[in-house]
KELUMVEX-75395 format. One record per residue (C-alpha): x, y, z; residue number from 1. Coordinates in pm, 1 decimal. Last residue first. Layout:
N
pt px=X | py=Y | pz=Z | k=NUM
...
//
This chain:
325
pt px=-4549.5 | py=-2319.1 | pz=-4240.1 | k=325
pt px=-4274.7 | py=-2170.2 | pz=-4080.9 | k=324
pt px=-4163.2 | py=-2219.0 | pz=-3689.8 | k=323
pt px=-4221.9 | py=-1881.3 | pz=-3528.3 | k=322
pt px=-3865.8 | py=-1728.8 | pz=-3410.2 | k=321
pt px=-3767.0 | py=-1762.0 | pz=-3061.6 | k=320
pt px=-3585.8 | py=-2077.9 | pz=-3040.7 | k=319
pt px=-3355.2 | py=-1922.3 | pz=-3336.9 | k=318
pt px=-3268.7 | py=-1631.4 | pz=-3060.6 | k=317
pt px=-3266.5 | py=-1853.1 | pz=-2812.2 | k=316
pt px=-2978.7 | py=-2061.5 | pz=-2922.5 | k=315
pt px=-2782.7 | py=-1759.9 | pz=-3066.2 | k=314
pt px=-2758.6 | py=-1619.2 | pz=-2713.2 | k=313
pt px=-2692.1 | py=-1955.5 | pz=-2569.3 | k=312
pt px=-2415.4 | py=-1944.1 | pz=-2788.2 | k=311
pt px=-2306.0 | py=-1608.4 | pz=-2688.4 | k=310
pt px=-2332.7 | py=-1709.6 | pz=-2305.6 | k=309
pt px=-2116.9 | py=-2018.4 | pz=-2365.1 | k=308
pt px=-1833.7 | py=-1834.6 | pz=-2574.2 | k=307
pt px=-1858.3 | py=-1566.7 | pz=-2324.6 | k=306
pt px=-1750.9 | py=-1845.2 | pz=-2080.9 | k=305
pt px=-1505.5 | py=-2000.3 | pz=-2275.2 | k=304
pt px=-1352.1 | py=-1632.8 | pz=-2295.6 | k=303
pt px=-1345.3 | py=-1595.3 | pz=-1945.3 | k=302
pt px=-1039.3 | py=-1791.2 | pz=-1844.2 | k=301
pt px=-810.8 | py=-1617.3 | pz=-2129.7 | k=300
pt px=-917.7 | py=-1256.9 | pz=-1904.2 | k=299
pt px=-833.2 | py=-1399.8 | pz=-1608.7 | k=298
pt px=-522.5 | py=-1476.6 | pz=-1734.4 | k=297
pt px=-444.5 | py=-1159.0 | pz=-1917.6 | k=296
pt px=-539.6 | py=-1023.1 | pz=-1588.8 | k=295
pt px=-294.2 | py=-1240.5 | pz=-1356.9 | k=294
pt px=-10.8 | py=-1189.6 | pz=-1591.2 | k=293
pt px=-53.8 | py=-827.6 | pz=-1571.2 | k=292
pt px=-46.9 | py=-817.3 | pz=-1245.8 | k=291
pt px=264.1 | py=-1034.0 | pz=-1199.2 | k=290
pt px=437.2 | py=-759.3 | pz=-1448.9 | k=289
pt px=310.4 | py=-454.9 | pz=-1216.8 | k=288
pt px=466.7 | py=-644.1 | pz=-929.0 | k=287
pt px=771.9 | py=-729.0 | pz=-1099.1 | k=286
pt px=825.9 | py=-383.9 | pz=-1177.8 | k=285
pt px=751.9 | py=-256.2 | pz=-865.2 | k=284
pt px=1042.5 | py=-454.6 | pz=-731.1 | k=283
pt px=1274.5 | py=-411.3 | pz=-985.6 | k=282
pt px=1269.1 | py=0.2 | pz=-885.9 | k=281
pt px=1306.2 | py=-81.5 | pz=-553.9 | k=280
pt px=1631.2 | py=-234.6 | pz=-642.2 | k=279
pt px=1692.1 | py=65.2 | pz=-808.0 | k=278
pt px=1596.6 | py=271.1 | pz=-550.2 | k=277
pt px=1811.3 | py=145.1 | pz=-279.1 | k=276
pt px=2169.0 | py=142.6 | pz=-552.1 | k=275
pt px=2045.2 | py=526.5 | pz=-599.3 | k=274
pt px=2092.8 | py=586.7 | pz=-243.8 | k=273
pt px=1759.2 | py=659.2 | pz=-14.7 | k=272
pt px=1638.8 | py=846.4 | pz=316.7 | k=271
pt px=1915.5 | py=1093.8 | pz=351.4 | k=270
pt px=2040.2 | py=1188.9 | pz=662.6 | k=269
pt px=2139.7 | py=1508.5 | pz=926.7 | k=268
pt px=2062.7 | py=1475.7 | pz=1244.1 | k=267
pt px=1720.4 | py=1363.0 | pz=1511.6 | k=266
pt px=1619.5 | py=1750.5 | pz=1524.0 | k=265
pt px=1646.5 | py=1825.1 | pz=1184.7 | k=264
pt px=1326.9 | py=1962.2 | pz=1160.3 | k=263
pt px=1079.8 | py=1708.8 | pz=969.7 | k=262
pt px=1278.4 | py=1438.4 | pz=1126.9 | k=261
pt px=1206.2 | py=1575.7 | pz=1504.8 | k=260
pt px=819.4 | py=1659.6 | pz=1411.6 | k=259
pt px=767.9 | py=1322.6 | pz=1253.9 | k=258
pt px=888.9 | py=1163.3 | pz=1597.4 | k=257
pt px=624.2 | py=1419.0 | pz=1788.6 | k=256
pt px=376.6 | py=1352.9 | pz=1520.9 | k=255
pt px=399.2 | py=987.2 | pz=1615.3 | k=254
pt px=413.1 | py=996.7 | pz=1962.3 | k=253
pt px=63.1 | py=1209.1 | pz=1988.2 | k=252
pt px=-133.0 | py=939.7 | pz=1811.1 | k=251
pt px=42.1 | py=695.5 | pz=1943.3 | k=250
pt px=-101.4 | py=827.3 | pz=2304.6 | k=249
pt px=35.2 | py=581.2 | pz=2548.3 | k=248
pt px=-179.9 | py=525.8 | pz=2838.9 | k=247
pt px=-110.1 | py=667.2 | pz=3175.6 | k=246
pt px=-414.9 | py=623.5 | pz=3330.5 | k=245
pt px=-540.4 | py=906.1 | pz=3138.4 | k=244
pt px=-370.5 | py=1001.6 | pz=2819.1 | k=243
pt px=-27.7 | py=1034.6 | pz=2751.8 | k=242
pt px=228.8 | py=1174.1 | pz=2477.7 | k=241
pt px=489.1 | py=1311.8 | pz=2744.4 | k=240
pt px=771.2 | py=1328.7 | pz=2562.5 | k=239
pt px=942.2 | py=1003.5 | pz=2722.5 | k=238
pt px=642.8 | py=776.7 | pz=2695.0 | k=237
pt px=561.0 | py=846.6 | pz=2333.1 | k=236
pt px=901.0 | py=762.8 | pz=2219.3 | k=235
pt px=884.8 | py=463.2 | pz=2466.4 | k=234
pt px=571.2 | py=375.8 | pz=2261.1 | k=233
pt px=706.5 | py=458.5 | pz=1913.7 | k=232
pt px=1015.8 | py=300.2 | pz=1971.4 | k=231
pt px=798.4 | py=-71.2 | pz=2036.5 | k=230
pt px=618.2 | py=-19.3 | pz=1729.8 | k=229
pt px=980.0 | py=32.0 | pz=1532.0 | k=228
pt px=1092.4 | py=-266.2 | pz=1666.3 | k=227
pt px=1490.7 | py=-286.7 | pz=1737.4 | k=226
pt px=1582.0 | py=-23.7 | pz=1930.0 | k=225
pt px=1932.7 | py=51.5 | pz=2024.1 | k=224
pt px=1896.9 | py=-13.6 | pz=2431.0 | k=223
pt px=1939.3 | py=276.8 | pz=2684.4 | k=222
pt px=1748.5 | py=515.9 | pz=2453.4 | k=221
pt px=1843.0 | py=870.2 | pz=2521.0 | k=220
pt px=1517.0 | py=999.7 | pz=2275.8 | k=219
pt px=1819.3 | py=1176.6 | pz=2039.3 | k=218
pt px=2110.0 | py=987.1 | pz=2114.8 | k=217
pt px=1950.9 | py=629.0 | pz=2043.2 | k=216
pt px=1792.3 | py=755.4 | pz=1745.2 | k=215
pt px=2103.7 | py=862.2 | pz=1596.5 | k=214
pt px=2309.8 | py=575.1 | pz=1659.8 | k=213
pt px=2004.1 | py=381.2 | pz=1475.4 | k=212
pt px=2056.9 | py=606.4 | pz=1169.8 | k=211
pt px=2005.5 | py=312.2 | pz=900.6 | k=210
pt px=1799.9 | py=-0.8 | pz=989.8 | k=209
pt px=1641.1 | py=160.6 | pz=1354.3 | k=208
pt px=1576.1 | py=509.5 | pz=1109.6 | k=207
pt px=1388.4 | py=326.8 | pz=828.1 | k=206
pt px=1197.2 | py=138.4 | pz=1043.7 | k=205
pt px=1148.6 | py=455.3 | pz=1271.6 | k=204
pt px=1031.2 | py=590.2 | pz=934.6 | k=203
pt px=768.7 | py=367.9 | pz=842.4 | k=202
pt px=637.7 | py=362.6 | pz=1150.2 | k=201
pt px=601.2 | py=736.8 | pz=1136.6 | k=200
pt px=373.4 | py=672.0 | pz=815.2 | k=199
pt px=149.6 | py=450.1 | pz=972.5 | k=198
pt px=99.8 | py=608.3 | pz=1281.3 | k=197
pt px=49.3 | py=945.6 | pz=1145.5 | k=196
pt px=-250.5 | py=791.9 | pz=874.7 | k=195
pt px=-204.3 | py=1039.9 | pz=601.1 | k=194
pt px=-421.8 | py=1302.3 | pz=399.2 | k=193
pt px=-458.0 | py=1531.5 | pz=684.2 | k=192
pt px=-95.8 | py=1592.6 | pz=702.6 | k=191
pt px=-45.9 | py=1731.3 | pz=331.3 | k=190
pt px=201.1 | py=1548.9 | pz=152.2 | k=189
pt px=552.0 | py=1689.5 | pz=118.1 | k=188
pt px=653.8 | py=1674.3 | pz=493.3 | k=187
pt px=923.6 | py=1454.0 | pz=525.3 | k=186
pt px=716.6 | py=1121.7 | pz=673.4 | k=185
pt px=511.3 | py=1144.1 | pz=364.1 | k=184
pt px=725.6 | py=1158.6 | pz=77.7 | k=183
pt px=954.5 | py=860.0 | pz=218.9 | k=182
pt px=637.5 | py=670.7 | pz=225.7 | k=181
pt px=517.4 | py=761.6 | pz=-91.6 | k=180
pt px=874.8 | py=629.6 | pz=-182.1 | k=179
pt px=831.9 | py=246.3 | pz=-26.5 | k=178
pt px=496.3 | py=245.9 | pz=-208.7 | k=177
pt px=701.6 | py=311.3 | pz=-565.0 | k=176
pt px=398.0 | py=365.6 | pz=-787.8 | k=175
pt px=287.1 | py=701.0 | pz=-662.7 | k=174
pt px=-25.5 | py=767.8 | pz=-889.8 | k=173
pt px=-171.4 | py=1103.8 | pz=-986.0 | k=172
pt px=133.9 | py=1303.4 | pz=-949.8 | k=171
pt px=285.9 | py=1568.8 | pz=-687.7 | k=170
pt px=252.2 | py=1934.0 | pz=-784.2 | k=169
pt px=413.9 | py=2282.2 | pz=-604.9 | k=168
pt px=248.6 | py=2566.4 | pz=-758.1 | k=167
pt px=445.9 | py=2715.6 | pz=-1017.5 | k=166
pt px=677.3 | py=2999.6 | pz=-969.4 | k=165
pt px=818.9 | py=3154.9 | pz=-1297.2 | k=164
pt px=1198.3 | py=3336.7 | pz=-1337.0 | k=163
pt px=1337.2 | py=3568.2 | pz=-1561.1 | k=162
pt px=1682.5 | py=3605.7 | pz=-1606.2 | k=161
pt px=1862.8 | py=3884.6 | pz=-1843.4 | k=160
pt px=1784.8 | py=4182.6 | pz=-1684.1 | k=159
pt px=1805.8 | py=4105.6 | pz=-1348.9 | k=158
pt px=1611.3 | py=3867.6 | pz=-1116.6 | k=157
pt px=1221.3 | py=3935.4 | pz=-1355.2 | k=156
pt px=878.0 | py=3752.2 | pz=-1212.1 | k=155
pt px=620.0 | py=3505.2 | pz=-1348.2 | k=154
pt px=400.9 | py=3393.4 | pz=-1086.4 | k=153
pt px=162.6 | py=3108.7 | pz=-1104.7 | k=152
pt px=-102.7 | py=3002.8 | pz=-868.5 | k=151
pt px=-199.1 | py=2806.7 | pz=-557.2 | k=150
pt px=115.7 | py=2796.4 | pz=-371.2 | k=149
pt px=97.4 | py=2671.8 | pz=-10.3 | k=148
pt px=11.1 | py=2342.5 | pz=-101.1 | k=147
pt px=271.2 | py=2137.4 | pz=114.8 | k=146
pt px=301.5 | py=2267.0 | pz=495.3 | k=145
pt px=623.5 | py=2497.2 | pz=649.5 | k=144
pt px=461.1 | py=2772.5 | pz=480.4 | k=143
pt px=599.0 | py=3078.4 | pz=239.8 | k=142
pt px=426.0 | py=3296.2 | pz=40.7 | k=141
pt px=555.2 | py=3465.1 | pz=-271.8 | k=140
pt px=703.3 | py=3805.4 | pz=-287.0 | k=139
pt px=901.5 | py=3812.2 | pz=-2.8 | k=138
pt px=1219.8 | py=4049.1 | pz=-113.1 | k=137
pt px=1519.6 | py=3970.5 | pz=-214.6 | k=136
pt px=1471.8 | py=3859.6 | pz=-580.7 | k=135
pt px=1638.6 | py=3506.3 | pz=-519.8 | k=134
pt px=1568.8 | py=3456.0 | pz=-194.4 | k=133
pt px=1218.1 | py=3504.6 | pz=-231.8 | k=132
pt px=1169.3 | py=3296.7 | pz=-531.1 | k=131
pt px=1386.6 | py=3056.7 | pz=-342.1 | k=130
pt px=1178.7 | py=3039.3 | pz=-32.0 | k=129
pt px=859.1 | py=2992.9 | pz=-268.3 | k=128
pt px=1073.9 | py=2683.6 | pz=-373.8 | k=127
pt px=1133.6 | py=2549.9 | pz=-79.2 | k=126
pt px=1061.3 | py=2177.3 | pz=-53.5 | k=125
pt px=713.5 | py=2184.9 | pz=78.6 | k=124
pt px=527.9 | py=2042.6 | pz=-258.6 | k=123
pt px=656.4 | py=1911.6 | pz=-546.1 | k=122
pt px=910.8 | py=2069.9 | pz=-775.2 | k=121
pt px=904.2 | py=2386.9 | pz=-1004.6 | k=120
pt px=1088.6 | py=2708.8 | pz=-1102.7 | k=119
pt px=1045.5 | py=2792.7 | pz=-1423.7 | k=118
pt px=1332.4 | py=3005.6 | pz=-1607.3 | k=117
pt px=1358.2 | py=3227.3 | pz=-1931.0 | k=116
pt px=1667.2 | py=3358.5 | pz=-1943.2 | k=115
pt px=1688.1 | py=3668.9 | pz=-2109.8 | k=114
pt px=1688.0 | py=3794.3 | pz=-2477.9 | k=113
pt px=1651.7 | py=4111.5 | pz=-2542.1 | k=112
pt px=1773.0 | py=4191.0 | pz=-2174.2 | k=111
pt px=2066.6 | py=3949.1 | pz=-2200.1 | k=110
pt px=2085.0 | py=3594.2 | pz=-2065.6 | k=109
pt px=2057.0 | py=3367.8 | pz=-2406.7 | k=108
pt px=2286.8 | py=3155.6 | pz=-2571.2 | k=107
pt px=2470.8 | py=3024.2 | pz=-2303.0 | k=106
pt px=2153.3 | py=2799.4 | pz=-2153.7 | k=105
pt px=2365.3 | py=2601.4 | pz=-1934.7 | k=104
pt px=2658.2 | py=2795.2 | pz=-1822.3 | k=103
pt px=2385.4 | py=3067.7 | pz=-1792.8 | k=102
pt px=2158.6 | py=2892.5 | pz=-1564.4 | k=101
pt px=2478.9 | py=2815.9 | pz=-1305.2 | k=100
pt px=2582.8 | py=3182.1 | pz=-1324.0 | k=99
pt px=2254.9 | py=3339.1 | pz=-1209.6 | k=98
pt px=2243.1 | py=3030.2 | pz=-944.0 | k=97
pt px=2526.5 | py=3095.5 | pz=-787.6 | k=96
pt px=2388.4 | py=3415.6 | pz=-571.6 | k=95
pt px=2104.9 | py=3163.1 | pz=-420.1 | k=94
pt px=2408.5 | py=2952.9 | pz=-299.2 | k=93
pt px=2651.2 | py=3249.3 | pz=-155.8 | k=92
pt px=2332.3 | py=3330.5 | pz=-9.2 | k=91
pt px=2282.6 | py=3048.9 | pz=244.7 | k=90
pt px=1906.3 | py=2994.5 | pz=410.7 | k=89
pt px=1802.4 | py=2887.9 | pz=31.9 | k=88
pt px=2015.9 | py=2583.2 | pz=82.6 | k=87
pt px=2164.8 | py=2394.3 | pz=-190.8 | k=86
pt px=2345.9 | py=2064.8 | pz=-330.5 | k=85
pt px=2382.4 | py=2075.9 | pz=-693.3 | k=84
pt px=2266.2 | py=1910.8 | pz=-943.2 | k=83
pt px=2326.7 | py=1949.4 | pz=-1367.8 | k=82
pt px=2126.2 | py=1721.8 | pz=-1554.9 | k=81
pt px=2091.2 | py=1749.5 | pz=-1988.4 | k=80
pt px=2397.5 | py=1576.0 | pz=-2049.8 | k=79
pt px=2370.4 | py=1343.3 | pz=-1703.2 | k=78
pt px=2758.3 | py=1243.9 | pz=-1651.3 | k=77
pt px=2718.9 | py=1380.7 | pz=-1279.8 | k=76
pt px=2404.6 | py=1240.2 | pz=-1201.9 | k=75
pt px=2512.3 | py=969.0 | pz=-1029.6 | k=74
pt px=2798.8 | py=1088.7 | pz=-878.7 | k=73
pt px=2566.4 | py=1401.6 | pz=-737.2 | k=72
pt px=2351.2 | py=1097.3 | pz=-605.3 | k=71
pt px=2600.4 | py=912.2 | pz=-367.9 | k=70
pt px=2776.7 | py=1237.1 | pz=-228.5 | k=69
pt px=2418.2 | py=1321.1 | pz=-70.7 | k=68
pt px=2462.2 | py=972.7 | pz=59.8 | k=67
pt px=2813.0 | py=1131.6 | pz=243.6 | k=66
pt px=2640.3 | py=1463.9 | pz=286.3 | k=65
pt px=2378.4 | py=1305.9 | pz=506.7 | k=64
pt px=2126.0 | py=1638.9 | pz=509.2 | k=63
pt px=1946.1 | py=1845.7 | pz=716.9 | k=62
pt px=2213.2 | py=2104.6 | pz=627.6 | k=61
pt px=2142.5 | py=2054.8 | pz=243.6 | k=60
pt px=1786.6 | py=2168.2 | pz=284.4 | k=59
pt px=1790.0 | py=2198.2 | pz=-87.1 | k=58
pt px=1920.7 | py=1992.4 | pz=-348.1 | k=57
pt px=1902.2 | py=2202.3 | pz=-658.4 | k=56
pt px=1799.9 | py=2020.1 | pz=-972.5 | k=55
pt px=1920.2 | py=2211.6 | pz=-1294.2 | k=54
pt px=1712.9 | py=2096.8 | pz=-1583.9 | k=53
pt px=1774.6 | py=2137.5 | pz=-1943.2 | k=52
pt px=1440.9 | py=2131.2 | pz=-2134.4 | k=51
pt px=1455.0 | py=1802.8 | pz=-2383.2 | k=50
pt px=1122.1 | py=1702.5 | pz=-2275.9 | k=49
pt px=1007.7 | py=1926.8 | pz=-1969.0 | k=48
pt px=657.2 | py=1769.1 | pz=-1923.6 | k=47
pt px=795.5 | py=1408.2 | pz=-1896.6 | k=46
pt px=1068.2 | py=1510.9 | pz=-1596.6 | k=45
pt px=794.7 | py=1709.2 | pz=-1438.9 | k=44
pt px=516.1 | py=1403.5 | pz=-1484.7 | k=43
pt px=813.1 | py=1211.4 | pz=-1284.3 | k=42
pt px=812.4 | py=1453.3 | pz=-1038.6 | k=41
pt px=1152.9 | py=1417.0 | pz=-808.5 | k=40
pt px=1087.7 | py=1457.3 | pz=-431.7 | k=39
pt px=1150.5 | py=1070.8 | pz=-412.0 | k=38
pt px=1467.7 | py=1047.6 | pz=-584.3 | k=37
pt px=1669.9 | py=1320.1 | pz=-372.1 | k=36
pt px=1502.6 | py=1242.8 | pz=-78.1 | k=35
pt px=1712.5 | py=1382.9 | pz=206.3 | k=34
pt px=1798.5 | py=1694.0 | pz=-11.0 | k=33
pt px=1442.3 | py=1782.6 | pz=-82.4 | k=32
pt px=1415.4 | py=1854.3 | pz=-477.0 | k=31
pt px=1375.6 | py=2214.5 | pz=-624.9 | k=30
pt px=1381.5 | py=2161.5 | pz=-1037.2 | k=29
pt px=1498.3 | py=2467.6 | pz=-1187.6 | k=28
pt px=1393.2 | py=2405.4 | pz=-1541.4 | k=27
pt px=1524.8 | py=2590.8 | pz=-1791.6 | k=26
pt px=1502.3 | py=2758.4 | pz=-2136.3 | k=25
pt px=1056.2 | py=2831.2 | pz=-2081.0 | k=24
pt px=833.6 | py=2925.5 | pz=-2337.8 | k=23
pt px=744.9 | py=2574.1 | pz=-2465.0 | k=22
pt px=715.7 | py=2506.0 | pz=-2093.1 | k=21
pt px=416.0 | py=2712.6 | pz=-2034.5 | k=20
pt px=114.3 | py=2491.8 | pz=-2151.3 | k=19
pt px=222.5 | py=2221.2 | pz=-1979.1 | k=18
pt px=264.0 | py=2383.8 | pz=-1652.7 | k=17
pt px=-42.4 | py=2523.5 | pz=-1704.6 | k=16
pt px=-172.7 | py=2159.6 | pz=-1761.7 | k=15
pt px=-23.4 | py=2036.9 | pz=-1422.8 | k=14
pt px=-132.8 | py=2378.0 | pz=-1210.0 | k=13
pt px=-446.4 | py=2248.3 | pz=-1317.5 | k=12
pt px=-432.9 | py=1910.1 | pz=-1208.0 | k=11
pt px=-263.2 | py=1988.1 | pz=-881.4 | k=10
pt px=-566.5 | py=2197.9 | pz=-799.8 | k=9
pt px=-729.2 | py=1913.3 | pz=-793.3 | k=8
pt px=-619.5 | py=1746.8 | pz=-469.9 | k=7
pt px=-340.2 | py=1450.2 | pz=-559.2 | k=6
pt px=-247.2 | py=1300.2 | pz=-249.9 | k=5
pt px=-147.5 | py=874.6 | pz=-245.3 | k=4
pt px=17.8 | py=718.4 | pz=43.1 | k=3
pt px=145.1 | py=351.5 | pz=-62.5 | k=2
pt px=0.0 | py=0.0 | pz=0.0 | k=1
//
């Protein structure tokens, strides 16, 4: 099973999108640091065509710059993919990225012909903080919560870049359940539209199997946990998440946990490695192919059976016509 959030305003900032990129040089595709993979928009990546695309990694200082490492090697010999690890909080980064569109759209940057930019990427990883950053002033809102911008805004840096915002879009279907996960318990789909428990589960497993040192430190566990159910509860326990008669609230635990990954609080990591997602990759695959074979299979079984009814069809058809004279 995987988390799924697609409200419809997503649709139509989708076909605008669509409509727009003929116009646009570059993509500047924000993607959360600590899920490099997961925060990209496959319907982005189909939109865009042969658009260059620079992918900043931002909220680099939540994350594990040695996995970080991991996907700017993988990228690296991309011809149409340039990445970079980013913050919008530092301003020798947001300064860099004037020069970093014009190394890769050299043919245009002056005020006949500027840069034509869209900003895009799914929801809650910063790109209404860029827009800002980059002109200097707050001109587009900024939440810590997906779905904070509604609407497009096309806006000038100098006189040779251009930039436009688009409202922050996931896709209709998230085929990779173990990457709707990773969505969910960093903060790009909206809150009401997951189950906390579930999704915080998923990340103490995820946590106990690859930051366990940092779990330990964090909630001053005596034991490295083991059971992410069981971490939950003593997580619960220690901040206070009770209800009467001293009853674990898992309710309570969970958005506390969520709360400490969310900001940092636990350290710095990265959720996936491009060797992870691969092999998750397989997995869906096979999945989708085992479906298939089931249909087509159900399908072969039930053509004896319309055979049948469409005989019987025929049958009483003939039995119904008035014997001649």
């Amino acid at each position: 099973m995987s988390v799924q959030w697609f409200p419809g305003h997503m649709n139509k900032a989708r076909r605008e999108i669509e409509n727009v990129m003929p116009q646009v040089d570059v993509v500047i595709e924000v993607l959360d640091a600590r899920i490099p993979d997961a925060s990209q928009n496959p319907m982005l990546t189909t939109l865009r065509g042969n658009v260059p695309v620079l992918r900043l990694l931002n909220k680099k200082d939540l994350a594990d710059k040695k996995r970080l490492t991991l996907w700017l090697d993988h990228w690296k010999d991309s011809d149409s993919v340039v990445a970079h690890p980013f913050s919008t909080q530092d301003k020798s980064d947001v300064t860099k990225i004037n020069q970093w569109v014009r190394q890769m759209v050299p043919h245009r940057g002056t005020a006949e012909k500027p840069i034509r930019a869209m900003i895009a990427g799914i929801p809650n990883v910063g790109k209404s903080s860029l827009m800002n950053a980059l002109l200097g002033k707050r001109v587009a809102k900024v939440g810590n919560e997906p779905a904070v911008t509604k609407a497009q805004q096309k806006l000038k840096v100098t006189n040779g870049f251009q930039v436009l915002d688009t409202p922050g879009i996931l896709w209709p279907k998230i085929e990779n359940p173990d990457a709707s996960y990773r969505l969910a318990v960093t903060g790009a789909v909206r809150d009401t539209a997951i189950d906390y428990e579930e999704v915080a589960l998923a990340g103490l497993s995820f946590f106990i199997n690859d930051y366990n040192d940092e779990l330990v430190k964090r909630y001053k566990l005596k034991n490295a946990p083991k059971d992410p159910s069981d971490t939950l509860n003593i997580i619960g326990s220690k901040r206070g998440a009770l209800r009467a008669g001293g009853v674990i609230d898992v309710h309570k635990a969970a958005e506390v946990f969520l709360a400490d990954v969310r900001s940092g609080a636990i350290g710095p990591y990265v959720m996936e490695t491009p060797d992870m997602v691969e092999q998750e990759w397989l997995k869906v695959e096979e999945v989708k192919a085992k479906k298939e074979a089931e249909r087509q299979a159900r399908l072969a079984a039930a053509v004896p059976q319309r055979q049948q009814a469409q005989n019987k069809a025929r049958q009483d058809k003939r039995s119904d016509k008035p014997e001649a004279e």
